[in-house]
Structures are given as C-alpha cells and as structure tokens.
Phi, psi and omega in degrees: 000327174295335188286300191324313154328302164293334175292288171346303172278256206349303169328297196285311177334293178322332168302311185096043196204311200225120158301338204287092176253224177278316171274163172263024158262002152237069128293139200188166184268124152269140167225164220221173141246028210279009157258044189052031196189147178298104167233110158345134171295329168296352181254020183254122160289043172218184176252113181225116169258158212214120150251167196245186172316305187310289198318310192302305192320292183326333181270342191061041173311102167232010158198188206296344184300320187298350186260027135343304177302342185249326212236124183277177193059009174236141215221150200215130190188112184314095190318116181299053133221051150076331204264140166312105190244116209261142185211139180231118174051059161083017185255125180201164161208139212265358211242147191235354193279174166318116169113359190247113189268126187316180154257001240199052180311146162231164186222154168245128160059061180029027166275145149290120162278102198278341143233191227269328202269016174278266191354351186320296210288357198283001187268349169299131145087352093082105160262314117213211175198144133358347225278136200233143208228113223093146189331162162187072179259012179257311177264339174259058223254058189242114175018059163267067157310293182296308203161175179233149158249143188223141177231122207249102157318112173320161164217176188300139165278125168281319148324119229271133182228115156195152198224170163186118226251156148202225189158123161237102214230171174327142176077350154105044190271102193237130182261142142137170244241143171228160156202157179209135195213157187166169162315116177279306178225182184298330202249010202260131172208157196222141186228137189208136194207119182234161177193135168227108167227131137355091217196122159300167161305142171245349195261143179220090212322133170287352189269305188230205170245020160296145177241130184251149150107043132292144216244142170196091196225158183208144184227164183199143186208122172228138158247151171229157180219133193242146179226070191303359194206155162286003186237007175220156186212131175245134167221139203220124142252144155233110171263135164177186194197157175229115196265130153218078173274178172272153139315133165305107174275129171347191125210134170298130176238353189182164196276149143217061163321109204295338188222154150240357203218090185288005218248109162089007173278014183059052188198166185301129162283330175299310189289334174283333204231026179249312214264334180272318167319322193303277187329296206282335167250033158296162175331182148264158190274352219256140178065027191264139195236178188282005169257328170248170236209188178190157166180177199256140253242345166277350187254169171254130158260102180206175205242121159228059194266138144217177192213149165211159185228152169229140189214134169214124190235118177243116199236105198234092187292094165315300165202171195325309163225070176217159178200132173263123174239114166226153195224108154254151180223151169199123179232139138232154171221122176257130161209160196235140162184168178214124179199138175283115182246018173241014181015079186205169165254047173283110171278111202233307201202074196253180174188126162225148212210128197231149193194153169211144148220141192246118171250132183239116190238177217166084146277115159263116186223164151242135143282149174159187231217145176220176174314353208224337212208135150256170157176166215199141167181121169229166186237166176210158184204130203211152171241145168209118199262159175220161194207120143238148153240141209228133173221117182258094169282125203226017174332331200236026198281118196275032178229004172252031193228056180299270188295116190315157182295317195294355177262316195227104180291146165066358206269067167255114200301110163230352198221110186237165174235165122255127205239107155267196135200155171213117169265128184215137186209123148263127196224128173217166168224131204215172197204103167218157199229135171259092186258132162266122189309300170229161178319333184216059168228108172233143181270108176226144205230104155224175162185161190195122176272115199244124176225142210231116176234135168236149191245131180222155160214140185216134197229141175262145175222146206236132190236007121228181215324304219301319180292295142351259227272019188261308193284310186289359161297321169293309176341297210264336142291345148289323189274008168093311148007108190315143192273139189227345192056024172264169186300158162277197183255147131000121174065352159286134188297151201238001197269133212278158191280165186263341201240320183221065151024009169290136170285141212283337168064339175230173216273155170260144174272144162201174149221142175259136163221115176254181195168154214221128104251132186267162242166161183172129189246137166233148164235151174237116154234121213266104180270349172192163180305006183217003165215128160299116181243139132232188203220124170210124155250131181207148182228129174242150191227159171215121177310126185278194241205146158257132170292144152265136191181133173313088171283147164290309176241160183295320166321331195273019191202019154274159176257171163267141191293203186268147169250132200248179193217145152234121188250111179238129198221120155212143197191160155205197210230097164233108190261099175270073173331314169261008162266021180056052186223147179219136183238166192189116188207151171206164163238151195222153131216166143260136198255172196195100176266155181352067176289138160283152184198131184296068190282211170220148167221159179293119195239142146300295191281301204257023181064276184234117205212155156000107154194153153337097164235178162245111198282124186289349190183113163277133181222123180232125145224139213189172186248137145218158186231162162221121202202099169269117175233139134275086205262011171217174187289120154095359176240159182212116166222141196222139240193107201206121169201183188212113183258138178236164190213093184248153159202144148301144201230342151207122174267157184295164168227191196204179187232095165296170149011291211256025157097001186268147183312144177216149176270161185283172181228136179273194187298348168287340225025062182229154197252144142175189174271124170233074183256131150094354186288154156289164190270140191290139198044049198211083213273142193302328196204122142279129187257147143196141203228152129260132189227144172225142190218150184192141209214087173332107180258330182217179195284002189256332174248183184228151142248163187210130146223170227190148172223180184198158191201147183205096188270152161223101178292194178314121180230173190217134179265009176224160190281146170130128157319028203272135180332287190344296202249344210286135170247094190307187185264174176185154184222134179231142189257100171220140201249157190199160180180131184187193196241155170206139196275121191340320186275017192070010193302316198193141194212174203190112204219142163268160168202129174239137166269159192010049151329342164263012154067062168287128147267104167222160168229136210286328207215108167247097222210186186244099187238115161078243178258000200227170192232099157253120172269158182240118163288168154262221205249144146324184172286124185254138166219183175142143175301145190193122192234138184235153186238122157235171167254000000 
C-alpha cells in the first residue's frame, strides 16, 4: 500500500501544481528551478505549472504543442511553414520562418533552443518540464516576453536503471523510448536515453489517391556526470535528432484571389484569366474533413531535418555558500524540407527551404546564500548565425503573369529564391536576490542589462525568365528607361531599392543593434505555513528581428525593433492539507509595447506583400485559478483555466509607396485602425481538467483510469473579427486506462486521443490565392506500455 501511495503522489505531482494529498505521509516536495536554484514550487512567488515524465507519457506529451493539456493559458499552433508557434496569456510572435525567435523560449538543462523548429527532441528521457509564466528576461533572458519552458532531463544514477515505454496506435503509429543509466567508477555515471517513432499517412488527397503525413523521427541524449570532490559536480551532454517525415499540406478552405478580374490588371490578361478560370473551377471546399487535404502532386513533401547539442555544465562550491556555475552549449541545426501551403494541387505557394543554425552559448554565474539573502549574479553570452534559402513557387499564381507573352514569350514569375544570413550576437549581465525582510516577508530583486546585435543580409534570385525580366523591367518604367526587356544575369539580386527603383543587384545589407533592461520588483508573504500570497512587477524585453520574405522592394526588409511586457502579478498559493486540496490563482495585466508581428504593406506591382511590423500599443489582462483536490483515497482531480481579456489599444501604420501615411492591413488583407481588436491566437478562456483514479485490485496489483480535457474558446489567427481567419472554440477529450504492478515495475494501458473526433483547427490564413487552414488529427487510439527493471 505504501508503493501505492507513492504512485498516486507521483500522479499529483505531474499536475504541476500540489505536495498536498491525503495524508502528510505522502507529502513530498515539487521542486522546481525557475529561480536557477532547487525550491518547492509553493515557495515560488510566479505562476509557474510544472509536470512530471510520468505525467507527459500518460498524456501523450511528445513534443512542446502537448503541453496545452497541462498548462492553462498556453495556446499552440501550426505555422504555415510547419514550425510551431507558442503564446502564454496572449505574448506571442506570429513569424515562422528560420532565424525569427519565439517570445515564448524554451530550454533543456537551462540551454537555449533559439528557435521553434530546434525543439523537436526536448520531450526524451524526462523528469520533468517548467512553464514559467510572464517576462523572464533576468534569468532566462533569451526573447521571454511570454514566459519560458525548461525542460529538465532525467540524469545518470550511480544505481544500475533501465526502462522502456512504448505505444502502438491509429495510422499505424509506433512510439519507443528506451534508457539506461549507472555507475562507470565511484565518482563517474552515465545515462543513454533513444526514441523512434514511426508513423503512417494520415492526410488524404482530394485529388488523387496520394496520402501525406507520414512520421519517421529518431531523438537521442547520452550524459556522463562526474563528481571528483564533494564540492564540484561536472555534467557534459550530447543530444540530438533526426526528422524525415512527410511535410503537413495545408486545406483549402475558400478562394482569395490576388487579381480576380484580369481585364486592366497590368498582367498578361489571357494568361491571368487562364489562371482564374483555373482557381474558380476547383472543387468546392464544403464536407470537406481534417485528413482531407491537396498539394502538388509532383513534388516529394518530406523532411530532412536534423540537430545536435553538445553541453557542459560545471558546479563548484566555493565555499559552504558560495558556488560557481557554468554552462556551455554549441548546437547545429540543419534543415531541408519541401511543403505545400495553399492546399490546392496548384503550383500557387509551394516552398522548399534548405537552412542551417549554428548557436554558441557561455553562462557564468555565481550564487549564494547568508541567513537572510539568496542571491545570485551572472553574465551570459551567445551567438546564433543563421543561413536560409526559402524558394517559392507561384506558377500558377494570378500575380505573377506580368509580362505580356506578345513581348517575352512564357516570361511568367514562378521560381524565386530568397537567400538570408543572419549574425546575432548577445551579451548580458544579470543579478538577482531574495532578502527576508521579515520571518515570513521576503523582497526579490532582479534585473539584466542586455545588449543585442544582428548583422542581416537578404538577396532575392530569380530562377527563371519571368523573375529575370519582370524586375528589371519594373525598373525601367518607373525610372523612364528605354525598355530593352532584357534579363537581369543569372544570380543577381532582384529587389528594387525603395528609394530609386534601381535594382540593388547585391545582396542588402543592416544591422540592429539594441539594449535593455529587464527588471522585476517582488513581495512573497507567507500568511500562514500553507498559503503564499505574492506581489510581481516585472518588465521583459524580446530583441528585435529581420524578416524573410520574397521582397519586391527594400522596404520590405526593414526590421522590427524590440518589444517589452510591463507585467503586473498578485496571486497565491494555497496548501489545504488536510483536506487534501492545493488552490493556486492570479490576477495579471500586462501593458504590451510594439509587439511584432508578420503584417502586410502596399507594393506598386505586387499590391500586397509581406513584412515585419511593430502594433505600438497593447493591453492583455486576465484571472487564472488552478485548483488539485484529492476527495477520495486513489482519486486526484485537477481543475485549471485562465480567462484573458486582450485588446490593441493602437495599430501600425506604414509609410507607402507614393510617401503616405497608410493604416495597417491584417492577415486578412483588409486595410484599416483595428484598435481594440484581440491580439491574434489568443481565446478569451482556456480550460484544461484531469481526472486519475487508482485502485488496488490484488496485493501486487493496481488498476487506473484517467480523462484529460482541453476547451479553447473562439480565436482569430489576425487582428479583427474576420470569418475568414476565425479559429473556432473547441474541446478535445482524451481518455486512458490499465493495469500496473504495485512496485512500479511495470504497466500495460488503452488510450484514445480526442476521442469524441472534434474537428478543429489551430491556425487559419491567407497564401497567395487561397484562404488554408491546418486541422489537427482525428481520433487517434492504442495500446501502451512501460517496463524498469
């Protein structure tokens, strides 16, 4: 009955939320690190939810979009180029290409992942993971406007360990994971931790009888942790993964023709009104579900993505309390991949995208501790070069058929490269303190001076006629220039200068160079040994960015400056113990300065096109409760949400073409002041519920079953109330149930995912001619087992 006890509390840990069960003989600690240093989560004065491995498995956490099912307020969603993109209480950045950094970091063993599509592999091997909620630019201090994720790695055991979990489900989906760790010598130990998982299509053409989405990733961690003295502990990791998966295809959900009307549209009109005809007698979109999908049918959408990190961390005790830490990291990541984003089998917005990043990071810090004061001060320093060529395909595009035939036969824009780099370099120093004021009042103080440079260069390359001769063509008729219609040469940059329509012919060049301080002022007051009231003002900043995007013009290739959070928190912390209950709640706002965002500005030729901007002025305010109870011996239920309240309080404006003030235009490509509009992927009220029961059926064994629940209300993936873009609410259901052996040894479980087979989707947008949107998956089900020795 005690290993029961103990499962049960493992259960309630993974909640992230409560020592507090039924007995004080199962009380145990979570303890966390979001202040860089080991604590009860209940002595942490933030909102932070925490799970533990055991938990992600039951949930079928495999990578960071899973963690939605744990942590309220956090919102999840598919990029139209596949990479993820994450928002904690409305803090978010909308832009998906390489080299463009979440507001929303994540870390493994406090390394930085600096962007979204690095993440893959961080769900291996597991102890647990983090969400820490709100700026966290003093200790995390790589683009936390929104919050940070830490993901905390099992580590080597001098005691011989080894397990193996796995899972076999719908689509023929087979996950699993192995480890194995122990003592090399008394003072040497080692950890080797693999995972593969497997997967058939699941998307299925509407067109032909081809199937998209097939899975095939393999992740890897091997540690050794050496501890030659009692006062120093070294851990050196290598991590990494590899995808060669299908790419996801879009689905069309409705027509948004860029020219609809070829008669006066400055483009070949025969060849413009061939391509609409084209557009206009595709199927209908109506009865259409989330496996089907469309894309072109000629091309392979598949994935050659892999990554690897090598990390070393040294922990040295100066003295009884004072201790020196250092963490170095250097990861590359490459990835190839080719995928269709207009779901059509039309080449309209196709993209194959070949990228490398190479990241270096170097934290030095010290800590330490008097009767009165934790405290802690370091500097850190990081590089992160980035390399893309982004290649677009619009053949079949109704804006790209400029040049009449009768001048340039065939001379129609279908094959662009855009070729970046981006050198970014960071250098801070940070400082923070915990003083007790009083026995049960404490003061915490931090703050990190930040100074941030990116050097970017971006060349547009024209890979046929039309793309040649179209720019120097424009060229030559805004500036008067006798028309000669000839190509630019082969590998010359094509993008026209904004200021004298010349073409720029070499790649442009900036540089940003910014600085910060971020800040946090706190009170912690402890009213009684089981509830935590605090108090957090904190201010966060996330550095600003260059865009990638086919420019026509240079404008298009400014960047946007940095955007801060002025954060205000008062919340507490409550451990009813002996009613088995943890109540956990805050109130929040935020002031929200020039958040980036992915707009559109006004092109001469091409109308409407891509760019970076910054909305100057934001308001996110919102409740959240948390609340874990235990009301019978063997049940754990936990009852969690977050109501947010966003509005723009100002929207950009731009500078056109012809030199005029312009109001901005959203993802809809509708132009106007969209003041007061919610901030994009940001549903007024997130749910998320659990329930786990567990029960001795003989004395070696337990049985369980468990439900998990996850509401999202109504979102807009753009500023505005638009049809168009709207991401409906939705609730997903996923239910578990098994047998387990009383010591933990071993377990054997069904599981189904969304089960009531909602259809929804995270993401809805406009590419090119077409208005796709990305479902998630159907109901998925299967069987599933874990093994230790």
């Amino acid at each position: 009955m005690i290993m029961f006890k103990r499962k049960l509390l493992v259960s309630a840990l993974a909640l992230g939320l409560t020592p507090a069960m039924v007995t004080a003989a199962q009380l145990e600690e979570i303890v966390v690190t979001a202040q860089k240093r080991s604590q009860d989560i209940n002595d942490v004065g933030m909102s932070v939810s925490a799970a533990t491995g055991e938990q992600l498995t039951n949930l079928g956490v495999s990578d960071v979009g899973d963690l939605v099912k744990v942590t309220p307020g956090m919102t999840y969603t598919v990029s139209q180029n596949g990479t993820p993109l994450f928002t904690l209480r409305g803090i978010g950045f909308n832009d998906y290409t390489l080299g463009a950094s979440p507001a929303v970091s994540v870390y493994v063993d406090e390394v930085p992942l600096a962007y979204g599509a690095l993440t893959k592999g961080v769900t291996l091997d597991l102890e647990r993971v983090e969400v820490l909620k709100g700026p966290q630019g003093i200790l995390f201090g790589q683009n936390s406007t929104g919050g940070a994720i830490n993901y905390i790695a099992a580590k080597p055991t001098q005691e011989f360990e080894a397990g193996v979990k796995g899972s076999y489900g719908r689509f023929n989906r087979m996950d699993v994971e192995g480890y194995i760790s122990g003592g090399l010598t008394d003072s040497l130990s080692g950890r080797l931790a693999l995972s593969s998982t497997t997967a058939d299509e699941w998307q299925k053409s509407t067109t032909s009888n081809q199937e998209l989405g097939e899975e095939d990733v393999f992740k890897a961690r091997g540690q050794l942790l050496w501890e030659p003295t009692e006062e120093t502990t070294v851990l050196f990791g290598v991590n990494g993964w590899t995808d060669k998966s299908d790419t996801l295809a879009a689905q069309r959900q409705g027509l948004s023709l860029q020219i609809p009307v070829a008669a006066g549209s400055g483009t070949d009109e025969v060849e413009t009104q061939r391509r609409i005809d084209v557009f206009n007698a595709l199927q209908s979109d109506a009865n259409k579900g989330p496996r089907d999908a469309d894309w072109d049918q000629d091309r392979d959408l598949d994935r050659d993505d892999s990554f690897y990190q090598v990390s070393l961390r040294i922990d040295h005790e100066l003295t009884d309390s004072i201790t020196l830490t250092s963490i170095t990291s250097y990861s590359e990541f490459d990835e190839d991949y080719s995928m269709d984003r207009d779901g059509t089998n039309l080449d309209n917005s196709g993209i194959d995208s070949v990228g490398e990043v190479e990241s270096f990071m170097q934290e030095l810090r010290l800590s330490g501790s008097t009767d009165k004061m934790e405290w802690l001060v370091g500097v850190n320093y990081a590089t992160n070069d980035v390399k893309l060529t982004e290649r677009i395909l619009t053949t079949d595009s109704t804006n790209t058929a400029l040049v009449p035939s009768f001048v340039v036969p065939d001379a129609w824009i279908g094959d662009s490269e855009t070729r970046i780099t981006q050198d970014i370099e960071d250098i801070a120093i940070f400082a923070n303190i915990e003083y007790e004021l009083a026995e049960d009042l404490t003061l915490l103080l931090g703050a990190r001076y930040t100074e941030n440079e990116n050097d970017f260069s971006s060349c547009l390359i024209g890979n046929d006629l039309g793309m040649l001769t179209s720019f120097p063509l424009i060229s030559d008729l805004v500036l008067g220039n006798p028309l000669t219609f000839a190509p630019a040469a082969a590998g010359e940059c094509l993008t026209l200068d904004a200021d004298t329509f010349q073409l720029t012919s070499t790649p442009t060049t900036d540089t940003l160079e910014e600085d910060n301080t971020s800040w946090r002022v706190g009170l912690n007051f402890n009213a009684t040994d089981d509830l935590l009231v605090y108090g957090l003002v904190s201010k966060g900043y996330k550095s600003g960015s260059f865009p990638v995007v086919p420019a026509s013009n240079t404008n298009q290739l400014g960047a946007v400056t940095q955007e801060s959070v002025l954060a205000y928190e008062l919340g507490f912390k409550w451990s009813m113990i002996e009613q088995g209950v943890q109540l956990n709640g805050a109130v929040f706002k935020y002031d929200y300065e020039d958040k980036q965002v992915r707009g559109i500005v006004l092109d001469p030729v091409f109308n409407q096109l891509d760019r970076l901007v910054n909305i100057p002025e934001s308001t996110v305010q919102g409740v959240e409760v948390d609340l874990t109870m235990s009301p019978a011996e063997g049940l754990l239920v936990r009852l969690a949400g977050t109501y947010v309240d966003s509005e723009v309080d100002e929207f950009y404006t731009f500078i056109d073409f012809l030199g005029n003030l312009q109001d901005g235009i959203n993802g809809a490509r509708i132009q106007g002041d969209f003041s007061g509009s919610d901030l994009p992927f940001t549903p007024d009220l997130h749910v998320v519920a659990d329930v786990d029961y567990r029960w001795g059926i003989s004395d070696n064994l337990n049985a369980f079953v468990g439900a998990n629940m996850t509401y999202n209300s109504e979102a807009n993936a753009t500023f505005g109330n638009q049809e168009s873009t709207r991401i409906d609410s939705f609730t997903t259901l996923d239910l578990r149930a098994g047998i387990e052996a009383e010591d933990g040894s071993w377990s054997i479980s069904l599981w189904g995912r969304n089960v009531t087979d909602e259809e929804y989707w995270t993401n809805q947008f406009f590419t090119q001619d077409v208005v796709a949107r990305t479902y998630a998956k159907p109901v998925t089900y299967g069987l599933g087992f874990t093994y230790n020795l």
